[in-house]
PyMOL Python script that loads the backbone (N, CA, C, O; Angstrom):
from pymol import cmd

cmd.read_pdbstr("""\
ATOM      1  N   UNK A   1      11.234  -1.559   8.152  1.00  0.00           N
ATOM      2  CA  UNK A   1       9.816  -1.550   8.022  1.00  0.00           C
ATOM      3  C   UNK A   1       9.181  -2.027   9.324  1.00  0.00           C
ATOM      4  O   UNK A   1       9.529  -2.985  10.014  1.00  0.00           O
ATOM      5  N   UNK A   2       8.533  -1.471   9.452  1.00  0.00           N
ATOM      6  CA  UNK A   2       7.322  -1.525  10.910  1.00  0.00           C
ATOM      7  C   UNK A   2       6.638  -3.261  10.520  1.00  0.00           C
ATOM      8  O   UNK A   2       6.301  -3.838   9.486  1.00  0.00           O
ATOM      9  N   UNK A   3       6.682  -3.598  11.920  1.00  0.00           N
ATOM     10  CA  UNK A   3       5.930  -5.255  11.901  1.00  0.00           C
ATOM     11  C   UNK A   3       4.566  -5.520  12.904  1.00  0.00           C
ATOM     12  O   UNK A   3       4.450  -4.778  13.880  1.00  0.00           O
ATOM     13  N   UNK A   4       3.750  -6.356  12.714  1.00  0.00           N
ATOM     14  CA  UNK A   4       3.038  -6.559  13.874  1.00  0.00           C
ATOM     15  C   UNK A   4       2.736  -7.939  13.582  1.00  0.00           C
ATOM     16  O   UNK A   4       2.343  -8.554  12.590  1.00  0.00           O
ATOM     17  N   UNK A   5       3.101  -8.273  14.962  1.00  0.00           N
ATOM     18  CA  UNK A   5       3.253  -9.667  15.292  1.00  0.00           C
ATOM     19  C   UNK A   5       1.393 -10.341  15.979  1.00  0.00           C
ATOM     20  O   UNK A   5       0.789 -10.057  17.013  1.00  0.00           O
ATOM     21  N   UNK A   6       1.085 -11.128  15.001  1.00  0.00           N
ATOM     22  CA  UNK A   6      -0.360 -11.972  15.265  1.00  0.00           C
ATOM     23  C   UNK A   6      -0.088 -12.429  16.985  1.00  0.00           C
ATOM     24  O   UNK A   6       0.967 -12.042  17.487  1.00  0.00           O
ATOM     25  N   UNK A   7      -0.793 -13.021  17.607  1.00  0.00           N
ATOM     26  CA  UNK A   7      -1.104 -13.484  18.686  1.00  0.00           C
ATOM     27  C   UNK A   7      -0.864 -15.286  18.365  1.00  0.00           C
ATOM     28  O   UNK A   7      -0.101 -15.924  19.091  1.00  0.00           O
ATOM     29  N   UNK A   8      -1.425 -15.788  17.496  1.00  0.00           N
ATOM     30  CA  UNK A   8      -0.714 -17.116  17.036  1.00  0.00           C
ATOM     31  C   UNK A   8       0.607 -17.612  16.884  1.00  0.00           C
ATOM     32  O   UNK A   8       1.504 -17.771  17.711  1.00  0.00           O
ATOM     33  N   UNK A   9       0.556 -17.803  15.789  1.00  0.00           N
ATOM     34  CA  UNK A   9       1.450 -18.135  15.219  1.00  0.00           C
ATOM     35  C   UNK A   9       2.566 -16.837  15.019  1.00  0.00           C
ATOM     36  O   UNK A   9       2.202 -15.668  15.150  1.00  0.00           O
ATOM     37  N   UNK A  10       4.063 -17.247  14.662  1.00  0.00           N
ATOM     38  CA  UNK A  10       4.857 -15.946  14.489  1.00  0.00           C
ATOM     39  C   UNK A  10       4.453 -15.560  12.794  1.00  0.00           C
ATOM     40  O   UNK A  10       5.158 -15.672  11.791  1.00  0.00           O
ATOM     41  N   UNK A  11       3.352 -15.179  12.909  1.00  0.00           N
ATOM     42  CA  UNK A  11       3.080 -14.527  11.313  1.00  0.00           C
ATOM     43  C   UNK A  11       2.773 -13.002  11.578  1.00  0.00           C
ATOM     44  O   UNK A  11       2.096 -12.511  12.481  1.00  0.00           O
ATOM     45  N   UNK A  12       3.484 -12.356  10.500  1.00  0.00           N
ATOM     46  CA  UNK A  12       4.098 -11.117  10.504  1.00  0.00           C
ATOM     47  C   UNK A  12       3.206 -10.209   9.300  1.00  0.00           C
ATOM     48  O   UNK A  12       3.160 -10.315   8.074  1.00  0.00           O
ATOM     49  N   UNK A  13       2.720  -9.532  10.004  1.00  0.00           N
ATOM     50  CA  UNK A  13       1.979  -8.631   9.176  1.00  0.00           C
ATOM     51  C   UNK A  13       2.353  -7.231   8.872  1.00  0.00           C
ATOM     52  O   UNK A  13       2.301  -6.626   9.943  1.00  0.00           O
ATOM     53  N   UNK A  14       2.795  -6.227   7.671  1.00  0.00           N
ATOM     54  CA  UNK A  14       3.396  -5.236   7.883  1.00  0.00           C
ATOM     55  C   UNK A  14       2.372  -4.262   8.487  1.00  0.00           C
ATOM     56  O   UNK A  14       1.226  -4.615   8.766  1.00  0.00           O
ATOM     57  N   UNK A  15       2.796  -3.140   8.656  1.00  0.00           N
ATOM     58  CA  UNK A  15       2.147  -2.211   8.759  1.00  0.00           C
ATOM     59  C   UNK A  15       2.042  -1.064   7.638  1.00  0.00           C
ATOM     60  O   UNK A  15       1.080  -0.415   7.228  1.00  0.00           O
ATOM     61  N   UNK A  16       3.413  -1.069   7.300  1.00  0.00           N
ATOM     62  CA  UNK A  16       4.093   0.030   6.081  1.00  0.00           C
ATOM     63  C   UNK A  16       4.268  -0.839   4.547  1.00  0.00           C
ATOM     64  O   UNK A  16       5.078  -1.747   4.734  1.00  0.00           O
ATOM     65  N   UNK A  17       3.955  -0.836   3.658  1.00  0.00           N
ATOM     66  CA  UNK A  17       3.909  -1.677   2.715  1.00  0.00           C
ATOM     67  C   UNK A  17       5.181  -0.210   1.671  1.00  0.00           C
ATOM     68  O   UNK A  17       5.277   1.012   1.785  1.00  0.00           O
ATOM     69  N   UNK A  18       5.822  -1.142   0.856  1.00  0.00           N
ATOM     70  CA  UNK A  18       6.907  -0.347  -0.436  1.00  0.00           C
ATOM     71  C   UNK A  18       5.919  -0.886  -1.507  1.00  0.00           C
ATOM     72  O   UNK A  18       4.896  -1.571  -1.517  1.00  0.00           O
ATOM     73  N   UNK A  19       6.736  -0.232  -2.427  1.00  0.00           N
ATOM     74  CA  UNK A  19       5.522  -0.609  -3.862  1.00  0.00           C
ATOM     75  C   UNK A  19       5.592  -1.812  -4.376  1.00  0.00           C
ATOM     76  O   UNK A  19       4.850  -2.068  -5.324  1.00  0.00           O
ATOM     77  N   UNK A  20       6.420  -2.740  -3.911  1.00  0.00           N
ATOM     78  CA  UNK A  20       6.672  -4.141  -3.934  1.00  0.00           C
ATOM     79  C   UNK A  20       5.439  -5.019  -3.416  1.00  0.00           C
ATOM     80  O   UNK A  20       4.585  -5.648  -4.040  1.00  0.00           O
ATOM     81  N   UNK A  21       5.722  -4.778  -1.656  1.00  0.00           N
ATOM     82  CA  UNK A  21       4.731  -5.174  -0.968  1.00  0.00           C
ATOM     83  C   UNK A  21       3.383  -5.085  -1.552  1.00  0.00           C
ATOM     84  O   UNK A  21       2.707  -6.043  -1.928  1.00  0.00           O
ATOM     85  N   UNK A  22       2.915  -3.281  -1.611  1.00  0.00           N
ATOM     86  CA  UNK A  22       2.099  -3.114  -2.399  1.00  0.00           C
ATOM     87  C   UNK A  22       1.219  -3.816  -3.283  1.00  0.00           C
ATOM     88  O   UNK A  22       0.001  -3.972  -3.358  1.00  0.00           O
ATOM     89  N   UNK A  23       2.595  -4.328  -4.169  1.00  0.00           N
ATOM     90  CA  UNK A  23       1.824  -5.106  -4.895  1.00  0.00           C
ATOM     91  C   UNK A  23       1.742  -6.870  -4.700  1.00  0.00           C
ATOM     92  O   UNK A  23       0.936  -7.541  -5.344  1.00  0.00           O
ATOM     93  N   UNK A  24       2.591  -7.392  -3.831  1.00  0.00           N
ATOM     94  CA  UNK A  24       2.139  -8.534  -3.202  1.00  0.00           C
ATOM     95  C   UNK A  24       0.481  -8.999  -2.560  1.00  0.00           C
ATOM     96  O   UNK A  24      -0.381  -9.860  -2.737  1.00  0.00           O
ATOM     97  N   UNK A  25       0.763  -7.727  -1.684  1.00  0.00           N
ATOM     98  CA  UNK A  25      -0.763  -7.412  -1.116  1.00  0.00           C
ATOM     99  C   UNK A  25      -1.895  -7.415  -2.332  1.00  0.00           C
ATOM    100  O   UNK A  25      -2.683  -8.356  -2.250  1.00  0.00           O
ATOM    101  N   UNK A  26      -2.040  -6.765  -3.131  1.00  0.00           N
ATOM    102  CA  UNK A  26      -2.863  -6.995  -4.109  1.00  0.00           C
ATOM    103  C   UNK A  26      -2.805  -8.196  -4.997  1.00  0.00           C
ATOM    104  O   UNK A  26      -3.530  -8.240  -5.992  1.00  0.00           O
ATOM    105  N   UNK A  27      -2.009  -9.149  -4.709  1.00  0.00           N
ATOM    106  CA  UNK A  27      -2.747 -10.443  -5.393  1.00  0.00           C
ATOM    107  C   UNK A  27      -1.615 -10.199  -6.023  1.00  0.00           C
ATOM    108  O   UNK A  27      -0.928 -11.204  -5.841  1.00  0.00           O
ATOM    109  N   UNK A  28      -0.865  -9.231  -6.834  1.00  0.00           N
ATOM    110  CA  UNK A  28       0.266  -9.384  -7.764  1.00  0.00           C
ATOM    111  C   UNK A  28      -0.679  -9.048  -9.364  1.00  0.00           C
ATOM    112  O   UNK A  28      -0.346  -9.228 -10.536  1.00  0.00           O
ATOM    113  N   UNK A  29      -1.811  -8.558  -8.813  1.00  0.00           N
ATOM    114  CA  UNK A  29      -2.750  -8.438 -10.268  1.00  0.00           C
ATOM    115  C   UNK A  29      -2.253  -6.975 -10.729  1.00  0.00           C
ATOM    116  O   UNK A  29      -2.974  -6.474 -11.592  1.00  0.00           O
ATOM    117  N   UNK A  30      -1.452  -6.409 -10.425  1.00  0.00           N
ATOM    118  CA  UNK A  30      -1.094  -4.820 -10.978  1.00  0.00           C
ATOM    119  C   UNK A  30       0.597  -4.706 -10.700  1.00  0.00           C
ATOM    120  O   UNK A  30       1.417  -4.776  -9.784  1.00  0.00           O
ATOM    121  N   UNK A  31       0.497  -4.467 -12.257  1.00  0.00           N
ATOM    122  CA  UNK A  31       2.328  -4.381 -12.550  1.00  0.00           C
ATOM    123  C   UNK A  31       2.946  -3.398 -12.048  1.00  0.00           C
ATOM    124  O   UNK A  31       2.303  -2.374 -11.817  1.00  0.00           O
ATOM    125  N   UNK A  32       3.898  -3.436 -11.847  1.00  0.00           N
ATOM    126  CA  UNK A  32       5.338  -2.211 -10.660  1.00  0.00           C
ATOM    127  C   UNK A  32       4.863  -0.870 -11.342  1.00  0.00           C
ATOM    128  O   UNK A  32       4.436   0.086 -10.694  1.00  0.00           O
ATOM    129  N   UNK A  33       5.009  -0.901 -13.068  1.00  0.00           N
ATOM    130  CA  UNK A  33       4.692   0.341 -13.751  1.00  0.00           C
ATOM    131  C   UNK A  33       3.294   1.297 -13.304  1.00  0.00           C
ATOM    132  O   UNK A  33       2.965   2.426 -12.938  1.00  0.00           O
ATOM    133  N   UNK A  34       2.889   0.275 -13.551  1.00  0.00           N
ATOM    134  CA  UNK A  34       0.975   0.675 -12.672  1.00  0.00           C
ATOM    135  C   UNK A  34       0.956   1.702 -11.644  1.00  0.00           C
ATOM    136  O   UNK A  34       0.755   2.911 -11.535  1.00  0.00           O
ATOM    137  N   UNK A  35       1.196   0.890 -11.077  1.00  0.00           N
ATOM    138  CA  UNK A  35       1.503   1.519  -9.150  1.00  0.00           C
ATOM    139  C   UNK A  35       2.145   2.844  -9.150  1.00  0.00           C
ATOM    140  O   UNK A  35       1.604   3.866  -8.727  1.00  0.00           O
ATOM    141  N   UNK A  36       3.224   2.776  -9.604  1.00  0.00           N
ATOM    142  CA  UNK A  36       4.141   3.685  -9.697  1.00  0.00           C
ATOM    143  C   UNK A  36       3.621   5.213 -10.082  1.00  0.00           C
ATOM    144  O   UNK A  36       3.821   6.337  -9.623  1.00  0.00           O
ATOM    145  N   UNK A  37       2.494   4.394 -11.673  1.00  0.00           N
ATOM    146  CA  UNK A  37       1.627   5.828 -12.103  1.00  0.00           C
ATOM    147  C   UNK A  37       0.731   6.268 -11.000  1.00  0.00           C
ATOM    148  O   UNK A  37       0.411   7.448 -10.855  1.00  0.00           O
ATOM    149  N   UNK A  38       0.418   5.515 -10.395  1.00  0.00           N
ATOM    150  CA  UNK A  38      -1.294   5.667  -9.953  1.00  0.00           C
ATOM    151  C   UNK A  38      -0.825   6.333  -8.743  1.00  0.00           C
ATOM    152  O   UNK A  38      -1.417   7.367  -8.434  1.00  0.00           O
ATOM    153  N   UNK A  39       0.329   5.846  -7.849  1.00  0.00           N
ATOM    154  CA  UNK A  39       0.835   6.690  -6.994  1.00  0.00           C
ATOM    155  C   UNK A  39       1.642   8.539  -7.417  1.00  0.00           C
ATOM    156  O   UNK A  39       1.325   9.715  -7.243  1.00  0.00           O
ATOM    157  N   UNK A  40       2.301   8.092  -7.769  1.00  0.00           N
ATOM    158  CA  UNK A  40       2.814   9.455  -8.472  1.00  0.00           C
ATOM    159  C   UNK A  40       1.507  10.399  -9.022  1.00  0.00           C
ATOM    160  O   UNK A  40       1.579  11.591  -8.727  1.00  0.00           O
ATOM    161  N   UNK A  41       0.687  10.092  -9.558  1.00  0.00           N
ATOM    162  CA  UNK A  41      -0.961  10.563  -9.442  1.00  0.00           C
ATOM    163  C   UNK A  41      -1.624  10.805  -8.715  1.00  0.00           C
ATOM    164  O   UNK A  41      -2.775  11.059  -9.072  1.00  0.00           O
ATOM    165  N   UNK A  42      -1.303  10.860  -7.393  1.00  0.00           N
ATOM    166  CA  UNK A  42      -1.801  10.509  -5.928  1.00  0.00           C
ATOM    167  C   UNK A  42      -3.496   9.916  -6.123  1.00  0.00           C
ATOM    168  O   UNK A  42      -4.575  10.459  -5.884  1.00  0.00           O
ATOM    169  N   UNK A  43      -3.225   8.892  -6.533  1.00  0.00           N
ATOM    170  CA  UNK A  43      -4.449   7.723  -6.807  1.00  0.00           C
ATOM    171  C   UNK A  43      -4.535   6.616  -5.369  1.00  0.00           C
ATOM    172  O   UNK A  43      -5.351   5.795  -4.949  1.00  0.00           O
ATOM    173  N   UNK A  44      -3.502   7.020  -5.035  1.00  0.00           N
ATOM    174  CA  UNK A  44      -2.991   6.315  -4.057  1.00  0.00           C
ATOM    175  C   UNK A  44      -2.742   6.494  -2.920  1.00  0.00           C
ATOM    176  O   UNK A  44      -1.633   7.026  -2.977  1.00  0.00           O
ATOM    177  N   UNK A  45      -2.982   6.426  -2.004  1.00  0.00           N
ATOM    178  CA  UNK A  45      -2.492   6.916  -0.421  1.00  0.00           C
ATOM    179  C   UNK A  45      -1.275   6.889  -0.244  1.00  0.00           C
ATOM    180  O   UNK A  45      -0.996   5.695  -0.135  1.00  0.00           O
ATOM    181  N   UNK A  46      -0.263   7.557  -0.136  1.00  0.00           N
ATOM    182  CA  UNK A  46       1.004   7.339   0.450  1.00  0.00           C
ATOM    183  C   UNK A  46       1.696   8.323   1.110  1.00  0.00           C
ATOM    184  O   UNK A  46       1.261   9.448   1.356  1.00  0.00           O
ATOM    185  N   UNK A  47       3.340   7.663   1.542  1.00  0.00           N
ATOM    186  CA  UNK A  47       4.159   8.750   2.037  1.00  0.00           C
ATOM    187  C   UNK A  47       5.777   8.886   1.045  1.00  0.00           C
ATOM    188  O   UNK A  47       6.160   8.097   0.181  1.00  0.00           O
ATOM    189  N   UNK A  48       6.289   9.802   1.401  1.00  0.00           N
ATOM    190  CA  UNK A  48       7.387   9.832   0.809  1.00  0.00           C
ATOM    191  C   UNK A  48       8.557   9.768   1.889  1.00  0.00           C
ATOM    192  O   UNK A  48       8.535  10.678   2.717  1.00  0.00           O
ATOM    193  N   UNK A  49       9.543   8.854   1.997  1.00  0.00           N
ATOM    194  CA  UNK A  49      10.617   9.160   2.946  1.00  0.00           C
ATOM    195  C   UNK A  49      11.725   8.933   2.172  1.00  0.00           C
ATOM    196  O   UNK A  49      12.174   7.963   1.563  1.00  0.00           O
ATOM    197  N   UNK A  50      12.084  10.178   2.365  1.00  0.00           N
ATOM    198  CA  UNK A  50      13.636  10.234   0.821  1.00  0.00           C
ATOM    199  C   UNK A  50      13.045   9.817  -0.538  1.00  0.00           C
ATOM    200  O   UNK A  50      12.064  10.281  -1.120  1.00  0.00           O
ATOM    201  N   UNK A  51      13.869   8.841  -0.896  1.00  0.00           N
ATOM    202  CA  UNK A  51      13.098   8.171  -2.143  1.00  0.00           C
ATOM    203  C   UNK A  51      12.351   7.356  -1.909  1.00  0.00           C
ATOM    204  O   UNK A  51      11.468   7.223  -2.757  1.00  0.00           O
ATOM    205  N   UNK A  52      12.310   6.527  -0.836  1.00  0.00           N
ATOM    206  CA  UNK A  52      11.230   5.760  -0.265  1.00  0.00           C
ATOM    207  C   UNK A  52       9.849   6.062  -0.844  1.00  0.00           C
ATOM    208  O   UNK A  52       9.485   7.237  -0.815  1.00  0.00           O
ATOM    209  N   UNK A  53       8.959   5.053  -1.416  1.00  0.00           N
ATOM    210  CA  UNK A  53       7.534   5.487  -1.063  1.00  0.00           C
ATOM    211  C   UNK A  53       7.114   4.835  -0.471  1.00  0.00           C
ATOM    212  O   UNK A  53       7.353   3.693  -0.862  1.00  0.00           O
ATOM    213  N   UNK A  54       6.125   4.893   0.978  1.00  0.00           N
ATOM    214  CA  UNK A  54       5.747   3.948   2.215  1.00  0.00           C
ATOM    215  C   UNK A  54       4.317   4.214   1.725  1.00  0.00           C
ATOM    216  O   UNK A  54       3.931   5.298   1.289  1.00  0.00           O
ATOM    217  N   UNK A  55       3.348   2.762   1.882  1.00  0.00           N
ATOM    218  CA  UNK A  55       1.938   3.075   1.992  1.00  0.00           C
ATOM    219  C   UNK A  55       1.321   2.555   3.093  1.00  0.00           C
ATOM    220  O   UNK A  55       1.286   1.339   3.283  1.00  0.00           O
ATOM    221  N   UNK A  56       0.817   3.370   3.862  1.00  0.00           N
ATOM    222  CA  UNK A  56      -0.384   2.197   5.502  1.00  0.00           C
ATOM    223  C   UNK A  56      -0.692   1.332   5.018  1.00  0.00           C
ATOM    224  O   UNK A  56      -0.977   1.495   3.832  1.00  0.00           O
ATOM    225  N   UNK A  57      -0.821   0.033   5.535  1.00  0.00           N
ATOM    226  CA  UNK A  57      -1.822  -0.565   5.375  1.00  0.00           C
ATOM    227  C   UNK A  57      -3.046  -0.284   5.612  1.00  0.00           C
ATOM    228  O   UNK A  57      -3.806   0.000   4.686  1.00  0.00           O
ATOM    229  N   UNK A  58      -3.381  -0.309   6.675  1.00  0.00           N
ATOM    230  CA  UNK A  58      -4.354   0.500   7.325  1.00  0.00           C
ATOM    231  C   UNK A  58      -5.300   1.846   6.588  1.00  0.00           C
ATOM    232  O   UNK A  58      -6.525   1.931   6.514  1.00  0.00           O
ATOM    233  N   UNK A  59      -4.486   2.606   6.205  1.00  0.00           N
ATOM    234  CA  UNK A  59      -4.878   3.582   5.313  1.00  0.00           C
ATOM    235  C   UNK A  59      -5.029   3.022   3.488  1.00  0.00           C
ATOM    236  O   UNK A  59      -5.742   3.640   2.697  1.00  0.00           O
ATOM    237  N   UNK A  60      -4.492   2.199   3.225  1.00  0.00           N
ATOM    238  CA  UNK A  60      -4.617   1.644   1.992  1.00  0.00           C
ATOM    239  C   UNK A  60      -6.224   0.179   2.065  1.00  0.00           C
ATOM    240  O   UNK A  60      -6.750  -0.356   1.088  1.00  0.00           O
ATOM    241  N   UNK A  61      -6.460   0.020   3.111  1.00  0.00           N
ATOM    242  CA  UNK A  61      -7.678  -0.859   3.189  1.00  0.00           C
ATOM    243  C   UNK A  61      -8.909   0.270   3.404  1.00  0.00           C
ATOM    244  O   UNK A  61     -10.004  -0.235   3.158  1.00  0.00           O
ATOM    245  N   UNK A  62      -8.971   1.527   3.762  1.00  0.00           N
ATOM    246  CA  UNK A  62     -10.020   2.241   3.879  1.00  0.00           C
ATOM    247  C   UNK A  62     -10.070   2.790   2.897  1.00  0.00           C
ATOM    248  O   UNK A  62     -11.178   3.235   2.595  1.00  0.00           O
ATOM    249  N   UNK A  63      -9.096   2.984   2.088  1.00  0.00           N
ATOM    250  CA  UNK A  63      -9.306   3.358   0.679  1.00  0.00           C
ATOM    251  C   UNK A  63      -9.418   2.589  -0.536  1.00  0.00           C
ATOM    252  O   UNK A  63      -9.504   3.113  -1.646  1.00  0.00           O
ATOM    253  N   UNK A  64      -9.415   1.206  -0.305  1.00  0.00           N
ATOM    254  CA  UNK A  64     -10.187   0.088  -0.710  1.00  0.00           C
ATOM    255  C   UNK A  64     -11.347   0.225  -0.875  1.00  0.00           C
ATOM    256  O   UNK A  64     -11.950   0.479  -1.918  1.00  0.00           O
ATOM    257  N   UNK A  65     -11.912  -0.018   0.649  1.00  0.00           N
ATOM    258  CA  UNK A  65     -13.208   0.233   1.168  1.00  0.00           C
ATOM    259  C   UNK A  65     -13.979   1.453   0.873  1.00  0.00           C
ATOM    260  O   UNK A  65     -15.186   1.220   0.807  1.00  0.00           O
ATOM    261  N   UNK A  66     -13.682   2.573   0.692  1.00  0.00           N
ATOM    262  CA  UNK A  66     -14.536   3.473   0.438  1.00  0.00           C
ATOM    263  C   UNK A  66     -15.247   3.724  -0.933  1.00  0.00           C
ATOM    264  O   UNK A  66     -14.949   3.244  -2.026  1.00  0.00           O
ATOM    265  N   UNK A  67     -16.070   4.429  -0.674  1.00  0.00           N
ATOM    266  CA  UNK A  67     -16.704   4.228  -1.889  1.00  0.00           C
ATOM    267  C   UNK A  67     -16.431   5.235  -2.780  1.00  0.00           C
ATOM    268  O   UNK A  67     -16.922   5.008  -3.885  1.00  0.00           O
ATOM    269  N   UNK A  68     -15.595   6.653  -2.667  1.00  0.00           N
ATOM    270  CA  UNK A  68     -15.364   7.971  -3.227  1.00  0.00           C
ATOM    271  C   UNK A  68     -14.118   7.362  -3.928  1.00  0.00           C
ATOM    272  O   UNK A  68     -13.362   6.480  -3.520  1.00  0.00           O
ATOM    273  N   UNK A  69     -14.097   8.275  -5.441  1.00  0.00           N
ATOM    274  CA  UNK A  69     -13.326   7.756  -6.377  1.00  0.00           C
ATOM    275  C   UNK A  69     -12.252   8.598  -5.703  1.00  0.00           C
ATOM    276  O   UNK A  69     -12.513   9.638  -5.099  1.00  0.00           O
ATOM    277  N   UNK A  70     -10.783   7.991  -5.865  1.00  0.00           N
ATOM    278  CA  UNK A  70      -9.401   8.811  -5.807  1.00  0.00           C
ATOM    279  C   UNK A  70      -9.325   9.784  -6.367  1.00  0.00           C
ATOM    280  O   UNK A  70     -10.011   9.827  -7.388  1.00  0.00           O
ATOM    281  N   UNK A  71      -8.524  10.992  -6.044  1.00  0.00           N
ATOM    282  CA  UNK A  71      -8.017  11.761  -7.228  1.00  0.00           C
ATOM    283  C   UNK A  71      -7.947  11.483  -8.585  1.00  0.00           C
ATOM    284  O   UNK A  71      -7.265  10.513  -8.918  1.00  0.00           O
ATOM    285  N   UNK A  72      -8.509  12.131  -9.429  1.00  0.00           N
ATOM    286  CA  UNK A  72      -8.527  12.060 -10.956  1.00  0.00           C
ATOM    287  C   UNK A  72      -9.116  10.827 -11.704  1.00  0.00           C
ATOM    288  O   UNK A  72      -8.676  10.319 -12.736  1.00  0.00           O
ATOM    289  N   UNK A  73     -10.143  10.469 -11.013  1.00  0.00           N
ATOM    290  CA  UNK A  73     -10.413   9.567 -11.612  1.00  0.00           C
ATOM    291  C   UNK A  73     -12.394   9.600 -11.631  1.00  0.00           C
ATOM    292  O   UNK A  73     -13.020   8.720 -12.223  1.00  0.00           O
TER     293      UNK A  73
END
""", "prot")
cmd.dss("prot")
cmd.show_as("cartoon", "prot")
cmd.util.cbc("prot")
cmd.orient("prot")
């Protein structure tokens, strides 16, 4: 997984989040099952590598931020 290193301290920020991360990043307020739907739904921004599913960060905070509902919803 891709890293980027702060200017401080050695604190490590990803770039590529798994559906784990995923859900770390969100507070831990949405269960593995969740995710899993909402991605597989493409509710979600992501990529596929093999079985891998990778999400931006970057691309997962503008789709936070925006105001247009996801797919199917």
């Amino acid at each position: 997984m891709e890293h980027r290193k702060s200017r401080g301290k050695a604190e490590v920020e990803p770039a590529v989040l798994d559906v784990r991360g995923l859900r770390e990043f969100l507070g831990r307020t949405v269960g593995l099952s969740t995710l899993y739907k909402a991605i597989r739904e493409g509710k979600i921004p992501h990529r596929r590598l093999g079985a891998r599913i990778l999400v931006s960060r970057r691309q997962l905070l503008a789709w936070l931020e925006s105001e247009e509902p996801a797919h199917g919803e």
